[in-house]
KERO-341961 format. One record per atom (N, C-alpha, C): x, y, z; atom name; residue number from 1. Coordinates in steps of 0.001 Angstrom, whole numbers, plus 500000, padded with zeros to 6 digits. Each point is the difference from the previous one (the first is absolute). Layout:
<sites>
      xx      yy      zz  at    i
       X       Y       Z  CA  NUM
...
</sites>
This chain:
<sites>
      xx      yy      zz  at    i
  483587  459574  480750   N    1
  501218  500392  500711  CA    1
  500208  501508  499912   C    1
  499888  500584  498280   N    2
  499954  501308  500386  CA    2
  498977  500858  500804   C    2
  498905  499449  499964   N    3
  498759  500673  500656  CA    3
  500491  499981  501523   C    3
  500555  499025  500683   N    4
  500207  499921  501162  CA    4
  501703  500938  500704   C    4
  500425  500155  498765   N    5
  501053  500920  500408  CA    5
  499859  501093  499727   C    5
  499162  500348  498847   N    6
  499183  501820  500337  CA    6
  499124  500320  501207   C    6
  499497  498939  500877   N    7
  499253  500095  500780  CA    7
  500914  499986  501207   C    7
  500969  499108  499867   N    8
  500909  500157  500932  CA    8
  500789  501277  500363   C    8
  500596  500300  498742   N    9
  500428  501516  500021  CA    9
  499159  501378  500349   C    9
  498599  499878  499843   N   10
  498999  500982  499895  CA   10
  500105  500144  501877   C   10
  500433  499067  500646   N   11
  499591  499099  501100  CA   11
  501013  501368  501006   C   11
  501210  499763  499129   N   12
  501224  500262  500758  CA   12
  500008  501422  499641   C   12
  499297  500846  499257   N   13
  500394  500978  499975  CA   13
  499561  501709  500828   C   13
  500360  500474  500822   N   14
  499916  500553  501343  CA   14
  498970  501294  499141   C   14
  499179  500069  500614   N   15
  498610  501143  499309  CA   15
  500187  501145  501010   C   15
  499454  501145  499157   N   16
  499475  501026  500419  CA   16
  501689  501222  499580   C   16
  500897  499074  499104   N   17
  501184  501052  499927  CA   17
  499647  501293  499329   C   17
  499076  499813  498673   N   18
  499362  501335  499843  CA   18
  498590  500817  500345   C   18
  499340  498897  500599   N   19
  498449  500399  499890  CA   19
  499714  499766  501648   C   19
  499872  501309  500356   N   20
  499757  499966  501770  CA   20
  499324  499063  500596   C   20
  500087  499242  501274   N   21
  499475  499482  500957  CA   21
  498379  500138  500317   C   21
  499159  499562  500078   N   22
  498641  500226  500113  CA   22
  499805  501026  501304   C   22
  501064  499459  500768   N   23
  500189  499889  501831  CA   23
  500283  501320  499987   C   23
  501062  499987  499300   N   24
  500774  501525  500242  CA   24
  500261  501339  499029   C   24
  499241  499304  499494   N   25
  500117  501087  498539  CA   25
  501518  500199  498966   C   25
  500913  499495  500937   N   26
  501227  500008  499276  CA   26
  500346  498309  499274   C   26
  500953  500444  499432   N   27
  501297  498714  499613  CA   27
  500904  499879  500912   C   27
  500006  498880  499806   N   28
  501410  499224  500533  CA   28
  501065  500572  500256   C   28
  500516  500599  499111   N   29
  501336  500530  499862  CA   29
  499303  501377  501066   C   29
  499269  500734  499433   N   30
  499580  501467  501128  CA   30
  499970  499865  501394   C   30
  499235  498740  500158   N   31
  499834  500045  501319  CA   31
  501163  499717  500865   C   31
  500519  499164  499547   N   32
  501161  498798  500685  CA   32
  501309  501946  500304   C   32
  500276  500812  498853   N   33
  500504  501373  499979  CA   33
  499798  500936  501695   C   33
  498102  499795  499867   N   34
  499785  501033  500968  CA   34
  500385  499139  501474   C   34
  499801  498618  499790   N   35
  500202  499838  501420  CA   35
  501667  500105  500203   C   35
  500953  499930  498785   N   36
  501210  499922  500691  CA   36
  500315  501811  500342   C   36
  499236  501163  499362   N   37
  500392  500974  500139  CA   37
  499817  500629  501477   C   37
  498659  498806  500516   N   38
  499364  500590  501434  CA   38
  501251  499572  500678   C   38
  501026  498869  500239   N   39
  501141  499930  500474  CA   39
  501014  500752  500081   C   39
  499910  500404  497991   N   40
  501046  501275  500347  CA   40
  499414  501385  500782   C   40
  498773  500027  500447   N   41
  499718  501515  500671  CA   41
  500512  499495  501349   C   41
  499694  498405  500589   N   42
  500533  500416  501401  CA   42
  501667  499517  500655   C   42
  500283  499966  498482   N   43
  501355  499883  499958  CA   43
  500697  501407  499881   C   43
  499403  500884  499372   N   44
  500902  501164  500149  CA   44
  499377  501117  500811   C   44
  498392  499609  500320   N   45
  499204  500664  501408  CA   45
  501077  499663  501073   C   45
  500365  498672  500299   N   46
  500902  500362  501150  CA   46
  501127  500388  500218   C   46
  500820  500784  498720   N   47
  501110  500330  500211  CA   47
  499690  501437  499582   C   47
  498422  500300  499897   N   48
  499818  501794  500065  CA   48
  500060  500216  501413   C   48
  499265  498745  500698   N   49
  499866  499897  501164  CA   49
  500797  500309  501004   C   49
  501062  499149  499396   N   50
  501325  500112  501197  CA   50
  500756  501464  499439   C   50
  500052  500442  498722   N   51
  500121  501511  499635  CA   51
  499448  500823  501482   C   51
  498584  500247  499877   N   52
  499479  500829  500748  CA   52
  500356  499797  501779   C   52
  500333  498639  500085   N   53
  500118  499887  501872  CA   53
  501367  500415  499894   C   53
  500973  499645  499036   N   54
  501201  500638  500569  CA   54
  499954  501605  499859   C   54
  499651  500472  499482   N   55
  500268  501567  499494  CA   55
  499252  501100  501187   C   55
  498435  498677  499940   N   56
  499646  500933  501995  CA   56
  500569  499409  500996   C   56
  500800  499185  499975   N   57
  500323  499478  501703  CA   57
  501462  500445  499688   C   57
  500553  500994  498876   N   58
  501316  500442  500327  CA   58
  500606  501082  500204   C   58
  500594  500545  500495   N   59
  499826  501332  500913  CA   59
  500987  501077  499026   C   59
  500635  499793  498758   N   60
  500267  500684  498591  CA   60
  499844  499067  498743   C   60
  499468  500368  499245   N   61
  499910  499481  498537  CA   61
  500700  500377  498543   C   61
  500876  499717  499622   N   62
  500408  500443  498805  CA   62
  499362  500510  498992   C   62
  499865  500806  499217   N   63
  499451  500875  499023  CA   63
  500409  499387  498619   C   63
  499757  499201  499476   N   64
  499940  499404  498394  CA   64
  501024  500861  499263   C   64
  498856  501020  499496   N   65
  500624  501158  499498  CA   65
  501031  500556  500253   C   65
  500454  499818  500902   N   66
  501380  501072  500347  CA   66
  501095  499211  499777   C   66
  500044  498649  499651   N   67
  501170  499292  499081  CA   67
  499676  498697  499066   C   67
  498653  499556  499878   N   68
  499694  499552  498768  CA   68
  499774  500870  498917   C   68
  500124  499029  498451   N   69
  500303  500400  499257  CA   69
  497851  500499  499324   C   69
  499931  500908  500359   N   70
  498366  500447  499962  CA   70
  499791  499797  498322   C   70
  500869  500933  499719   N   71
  499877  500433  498309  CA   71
  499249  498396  498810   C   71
  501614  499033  500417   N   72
  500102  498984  499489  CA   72
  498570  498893  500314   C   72
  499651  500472  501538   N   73
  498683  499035  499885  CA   73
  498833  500006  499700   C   73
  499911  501735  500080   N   74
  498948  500554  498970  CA   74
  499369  499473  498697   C   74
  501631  499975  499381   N   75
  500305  499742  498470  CA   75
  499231  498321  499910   C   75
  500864  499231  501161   N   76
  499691  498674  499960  CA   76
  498052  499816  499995   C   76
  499906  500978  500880   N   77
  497990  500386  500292  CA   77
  499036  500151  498495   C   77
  500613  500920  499008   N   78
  499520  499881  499177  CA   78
  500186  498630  498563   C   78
  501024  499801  500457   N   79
  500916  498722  499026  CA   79
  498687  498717  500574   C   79
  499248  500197  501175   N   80
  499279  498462  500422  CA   80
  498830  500706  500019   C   80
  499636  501169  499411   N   81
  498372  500423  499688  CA   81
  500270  499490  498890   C   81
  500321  500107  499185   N   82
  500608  500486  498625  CA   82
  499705  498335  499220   C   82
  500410  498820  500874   N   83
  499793  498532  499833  CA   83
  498751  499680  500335   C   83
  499577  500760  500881   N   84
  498207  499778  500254  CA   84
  499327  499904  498882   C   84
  500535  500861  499463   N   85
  499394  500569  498464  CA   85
  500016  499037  499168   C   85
  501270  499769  499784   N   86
  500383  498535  499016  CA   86
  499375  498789  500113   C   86
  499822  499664  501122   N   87
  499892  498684  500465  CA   87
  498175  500129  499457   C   87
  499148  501141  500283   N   88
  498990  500037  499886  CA   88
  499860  499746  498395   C   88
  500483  500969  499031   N   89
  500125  499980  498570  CA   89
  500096  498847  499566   C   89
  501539  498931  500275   N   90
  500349  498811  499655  CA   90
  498778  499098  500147   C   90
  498781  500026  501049   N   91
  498731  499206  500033  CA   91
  499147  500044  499008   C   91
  499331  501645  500284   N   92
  499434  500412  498935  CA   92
  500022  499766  498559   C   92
  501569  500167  499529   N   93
  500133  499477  498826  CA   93
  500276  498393  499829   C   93
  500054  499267  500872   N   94
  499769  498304  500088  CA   94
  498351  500163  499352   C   94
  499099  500654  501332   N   95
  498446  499458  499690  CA   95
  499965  500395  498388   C   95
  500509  500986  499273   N   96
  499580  500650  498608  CA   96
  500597  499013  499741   C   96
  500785  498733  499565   N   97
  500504  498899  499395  CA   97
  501242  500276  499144   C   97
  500417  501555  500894   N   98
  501709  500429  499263  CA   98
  501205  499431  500836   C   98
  500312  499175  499911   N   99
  501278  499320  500469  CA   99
  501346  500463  499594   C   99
  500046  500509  499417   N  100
  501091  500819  499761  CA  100
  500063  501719  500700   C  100
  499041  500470  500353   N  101
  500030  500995  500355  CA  101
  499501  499470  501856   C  101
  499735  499167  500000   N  102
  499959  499525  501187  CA  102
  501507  499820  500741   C  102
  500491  499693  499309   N  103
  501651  499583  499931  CA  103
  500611  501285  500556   C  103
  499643  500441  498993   N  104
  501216  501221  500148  CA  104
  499586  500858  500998   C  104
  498850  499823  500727   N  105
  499518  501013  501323  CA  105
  500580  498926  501076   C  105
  499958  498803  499861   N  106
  500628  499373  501249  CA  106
  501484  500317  499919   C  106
  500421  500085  498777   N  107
  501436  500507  500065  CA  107
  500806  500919  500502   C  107
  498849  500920  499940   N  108
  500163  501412  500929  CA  108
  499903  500003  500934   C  108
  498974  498856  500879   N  109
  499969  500373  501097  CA  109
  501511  499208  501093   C  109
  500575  498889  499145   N  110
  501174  499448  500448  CA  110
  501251  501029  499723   C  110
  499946  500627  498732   N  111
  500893  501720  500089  CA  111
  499722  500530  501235   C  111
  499181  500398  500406   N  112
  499259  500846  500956  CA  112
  500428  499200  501670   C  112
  499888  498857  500042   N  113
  500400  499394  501309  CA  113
  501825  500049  500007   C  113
  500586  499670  498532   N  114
  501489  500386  500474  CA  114
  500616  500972  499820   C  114
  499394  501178  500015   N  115
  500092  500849  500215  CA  115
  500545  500463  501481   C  115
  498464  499576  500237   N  116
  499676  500058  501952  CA  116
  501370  499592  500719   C  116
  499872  498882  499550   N  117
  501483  499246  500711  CA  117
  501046  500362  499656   C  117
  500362  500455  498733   N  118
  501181  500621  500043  CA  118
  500112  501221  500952   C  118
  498877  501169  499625   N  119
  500107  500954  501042  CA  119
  500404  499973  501550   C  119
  499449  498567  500377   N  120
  499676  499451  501599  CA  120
  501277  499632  499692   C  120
  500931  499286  499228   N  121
  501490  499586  500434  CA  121
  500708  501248  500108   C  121
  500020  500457  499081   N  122
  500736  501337  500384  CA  122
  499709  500894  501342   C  122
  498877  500044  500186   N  123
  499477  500521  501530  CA  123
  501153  499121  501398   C  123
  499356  499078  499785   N  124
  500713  498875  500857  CA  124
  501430  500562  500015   C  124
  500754  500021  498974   N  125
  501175  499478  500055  CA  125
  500750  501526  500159   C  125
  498856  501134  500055   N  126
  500670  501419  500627  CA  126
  500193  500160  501604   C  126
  498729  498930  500215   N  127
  499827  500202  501476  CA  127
  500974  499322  500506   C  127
  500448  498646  499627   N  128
  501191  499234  500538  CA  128
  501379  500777  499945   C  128
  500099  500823  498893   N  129
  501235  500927  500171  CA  129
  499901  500923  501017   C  129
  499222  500179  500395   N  130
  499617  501396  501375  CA  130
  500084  499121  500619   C  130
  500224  498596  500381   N  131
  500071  499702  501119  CA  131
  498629  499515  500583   C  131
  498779  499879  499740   N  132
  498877  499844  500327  CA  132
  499448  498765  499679   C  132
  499985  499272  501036   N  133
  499648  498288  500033  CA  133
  498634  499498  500484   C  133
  499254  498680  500391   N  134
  498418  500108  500774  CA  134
  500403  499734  500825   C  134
  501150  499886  500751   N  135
  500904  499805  501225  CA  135
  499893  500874  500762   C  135
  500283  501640  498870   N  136
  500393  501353  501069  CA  136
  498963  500506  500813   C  136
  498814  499643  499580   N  137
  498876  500110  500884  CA  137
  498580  499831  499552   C  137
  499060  499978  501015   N  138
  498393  499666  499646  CA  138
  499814  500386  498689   C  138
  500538  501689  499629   N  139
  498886  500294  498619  CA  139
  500921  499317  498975   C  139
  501098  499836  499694   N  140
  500707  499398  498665  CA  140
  499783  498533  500669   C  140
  499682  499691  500967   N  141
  499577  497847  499727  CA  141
  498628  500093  499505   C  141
  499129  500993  500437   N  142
  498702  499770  498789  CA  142
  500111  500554  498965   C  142
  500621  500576  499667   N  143
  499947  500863  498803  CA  143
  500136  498968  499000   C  143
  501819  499000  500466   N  144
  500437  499105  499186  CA  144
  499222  498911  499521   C  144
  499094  499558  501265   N  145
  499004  498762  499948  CA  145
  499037  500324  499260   C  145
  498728  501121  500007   N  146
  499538  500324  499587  CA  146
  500060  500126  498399   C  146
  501047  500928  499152   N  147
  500250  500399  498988  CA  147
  500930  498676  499237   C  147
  500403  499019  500888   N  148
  500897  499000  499101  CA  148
  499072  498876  500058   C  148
  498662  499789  500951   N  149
  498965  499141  499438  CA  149
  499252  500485  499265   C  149
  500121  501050  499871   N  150
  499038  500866  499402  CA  150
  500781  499199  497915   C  150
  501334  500549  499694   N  151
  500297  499855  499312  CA  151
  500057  498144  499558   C  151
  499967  499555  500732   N  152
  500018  498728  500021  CA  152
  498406  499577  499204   C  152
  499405  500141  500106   N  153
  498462  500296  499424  CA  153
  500372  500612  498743   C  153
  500412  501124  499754   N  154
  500301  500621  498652  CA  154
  500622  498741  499495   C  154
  501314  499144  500389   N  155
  500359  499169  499029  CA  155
  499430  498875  499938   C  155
  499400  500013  500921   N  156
  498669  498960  499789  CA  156
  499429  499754  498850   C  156
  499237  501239  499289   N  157
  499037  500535  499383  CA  157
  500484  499532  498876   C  157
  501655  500647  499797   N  158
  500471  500049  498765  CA  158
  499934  498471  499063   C  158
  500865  499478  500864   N  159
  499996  498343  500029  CA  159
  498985  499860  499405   C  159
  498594  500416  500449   N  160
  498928  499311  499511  CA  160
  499227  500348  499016   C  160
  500987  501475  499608   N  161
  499142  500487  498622  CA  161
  501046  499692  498683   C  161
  501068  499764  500747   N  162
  500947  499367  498649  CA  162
  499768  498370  499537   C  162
  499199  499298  501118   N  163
  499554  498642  500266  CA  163
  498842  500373  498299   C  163
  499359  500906  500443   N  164
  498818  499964  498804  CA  164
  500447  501026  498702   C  164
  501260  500827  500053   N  165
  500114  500224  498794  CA  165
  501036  499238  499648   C  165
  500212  498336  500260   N  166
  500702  498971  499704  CA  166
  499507  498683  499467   C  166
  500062  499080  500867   N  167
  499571  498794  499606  CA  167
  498486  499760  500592   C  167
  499617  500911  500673   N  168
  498459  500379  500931  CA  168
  499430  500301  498376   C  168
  500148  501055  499237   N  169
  499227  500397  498818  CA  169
  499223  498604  499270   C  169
  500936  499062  499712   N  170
  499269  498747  499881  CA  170
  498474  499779  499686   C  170
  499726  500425  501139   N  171
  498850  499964  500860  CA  171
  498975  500867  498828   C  171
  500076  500834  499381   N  172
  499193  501143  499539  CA  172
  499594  499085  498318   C  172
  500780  498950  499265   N  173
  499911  499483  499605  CA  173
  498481  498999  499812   C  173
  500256  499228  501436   N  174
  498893  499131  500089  CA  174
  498444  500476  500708   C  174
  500564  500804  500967   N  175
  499009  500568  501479  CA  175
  500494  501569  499884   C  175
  499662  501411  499290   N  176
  500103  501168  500041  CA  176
  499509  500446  500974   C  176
  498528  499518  500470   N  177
  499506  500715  501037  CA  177
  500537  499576  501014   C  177
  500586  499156  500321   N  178
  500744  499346  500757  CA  178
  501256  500756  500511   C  178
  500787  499878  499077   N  179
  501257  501096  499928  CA  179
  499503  501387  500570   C  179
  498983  500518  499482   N  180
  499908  501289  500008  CA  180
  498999  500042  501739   C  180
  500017  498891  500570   N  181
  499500  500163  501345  CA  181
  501409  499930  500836   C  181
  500782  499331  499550   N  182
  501163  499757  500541  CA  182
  500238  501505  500151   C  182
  500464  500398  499157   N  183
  500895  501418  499772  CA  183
  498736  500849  501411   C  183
  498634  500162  499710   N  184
  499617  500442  500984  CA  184
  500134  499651  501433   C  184
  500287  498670  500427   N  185
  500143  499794  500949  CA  185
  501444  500449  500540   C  185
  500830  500344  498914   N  186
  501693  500396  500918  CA  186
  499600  501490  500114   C  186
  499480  500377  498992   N  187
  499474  501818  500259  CA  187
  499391  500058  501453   C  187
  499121  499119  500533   N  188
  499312  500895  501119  CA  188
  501320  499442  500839   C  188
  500556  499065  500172   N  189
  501547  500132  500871  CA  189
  500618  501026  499752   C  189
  500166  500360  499105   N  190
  501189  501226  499313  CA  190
  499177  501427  500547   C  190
  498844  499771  500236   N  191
  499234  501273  500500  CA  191
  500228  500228  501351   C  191
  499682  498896  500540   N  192
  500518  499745  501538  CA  192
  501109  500807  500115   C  192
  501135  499153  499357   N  193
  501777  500397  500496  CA  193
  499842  501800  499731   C  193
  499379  500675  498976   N  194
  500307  501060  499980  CA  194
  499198  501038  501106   C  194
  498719  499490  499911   N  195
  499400  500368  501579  CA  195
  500917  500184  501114   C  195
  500521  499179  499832   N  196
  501108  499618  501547  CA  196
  500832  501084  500292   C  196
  500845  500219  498560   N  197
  501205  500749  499396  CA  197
  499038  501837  500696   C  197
  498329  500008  499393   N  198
  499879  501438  500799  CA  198
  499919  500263  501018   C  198
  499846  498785  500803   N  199
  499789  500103  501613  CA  199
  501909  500433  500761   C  199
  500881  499119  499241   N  200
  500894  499936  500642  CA  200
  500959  501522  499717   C  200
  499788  500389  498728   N  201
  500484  501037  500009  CA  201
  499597  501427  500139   C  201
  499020  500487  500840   N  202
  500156  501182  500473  CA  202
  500091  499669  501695   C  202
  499743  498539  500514   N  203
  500119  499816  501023  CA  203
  501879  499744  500519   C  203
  500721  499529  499104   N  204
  500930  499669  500422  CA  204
  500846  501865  499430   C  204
  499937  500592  498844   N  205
  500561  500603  499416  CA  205
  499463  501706  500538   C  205
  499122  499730  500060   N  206
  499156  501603  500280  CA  206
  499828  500341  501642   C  206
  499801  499184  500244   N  207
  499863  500142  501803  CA  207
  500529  500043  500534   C  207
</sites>
């Protein structure tokens, strides 16, 4: 009976979570990542998209700079290099088998995302006092869409790195390499979102 329920269990249990695919060279968890990230490129490809057709098919364009808050998103620019960093470290020190110092770099990098958002509320909530809605015209309805899905992803992220410096850690217990693929797999998301963050801001802010 036990032989047949280790075999049973051996049966049920989903392969390749740490040790890549023959097929594809990756894991499970990596791959299943890149294909949802190819969604997010033509999810926010088409709203660079519709960026660029409105701005040439419109006969004046607003200037970022001349009443966004430049300084503050700068600040926000280096605050999401700055988590690149972390998020990379927090791995690194997973593969060395330091979990505690693994910890405390994912910790930073969730400092580092509410940060962002605080900055971005306060942004927001200057522009609503001026009067400036995604109503008042083309460039503040993308700006808003853009930068509040944009942030929407940031709290995405967070969620999911407090998920693993929570009841997710668990995990490092039984399956480390496991855990410590996990944590890589929200990093190359978290790489993504900040990618995004350089595209959008010298395009929305500088131009």
């Amino acid at each position: 009976m036990d032989a047949h329920a280790s075999v049973g269990h051996a049966e049920l249990e989903i392969p390749y979570n740490v040790h890549p695919r023959p097929d594809t060279g990756l894991y499970n968890g990596k791959l299943g990542v890149w294909l949802f990230l190819a969604s997010e490129v033509m999810l926010f490809g088409a709203l660079f998209s519709s960026l660029i057709l409105l701005r040439t098919g419109a006969e004046s364009w607003p200037r970022g700079y001349e009443f966004l808050n430049v300084k503050l998103a700068t600040f926000n620019t280096f605050i999401l290099i700055l988590s690149s960093v972390t998020v990379v470290m927090a791995w690194s020190h997973l593969r060395l088998g330091d979990l505690k110092k693994g910890r405390i770099y994912i910790s930073a990098t969730v400092l580092c995302a509410l940060i962002f958002l605080t900055a971005k509320g306060f942004e927001y909530s200057h522009e609503f006092s001026e009067g400036r809605f995604p109503k008042t015209n083309n460039f503040l309805g993308i700006y808003f869409t853009m930068t509040g899905l944009h942030g929407l992803h940031i709290l995405g992220g967070v969620i999911v790195f407090l998920y693993f410096l929570g009841p997710g850690a668990k995990m490092w217990a039984k399956e480390p390499e496991r855990y410590t693929n996990r944590i890589e797999i929200v990093g190359l998301y978290w790489h993504f979102v900040d990618l995004v963050w350089i595209f959008l801001f010298p395009i929305l802010y500088l131009m």
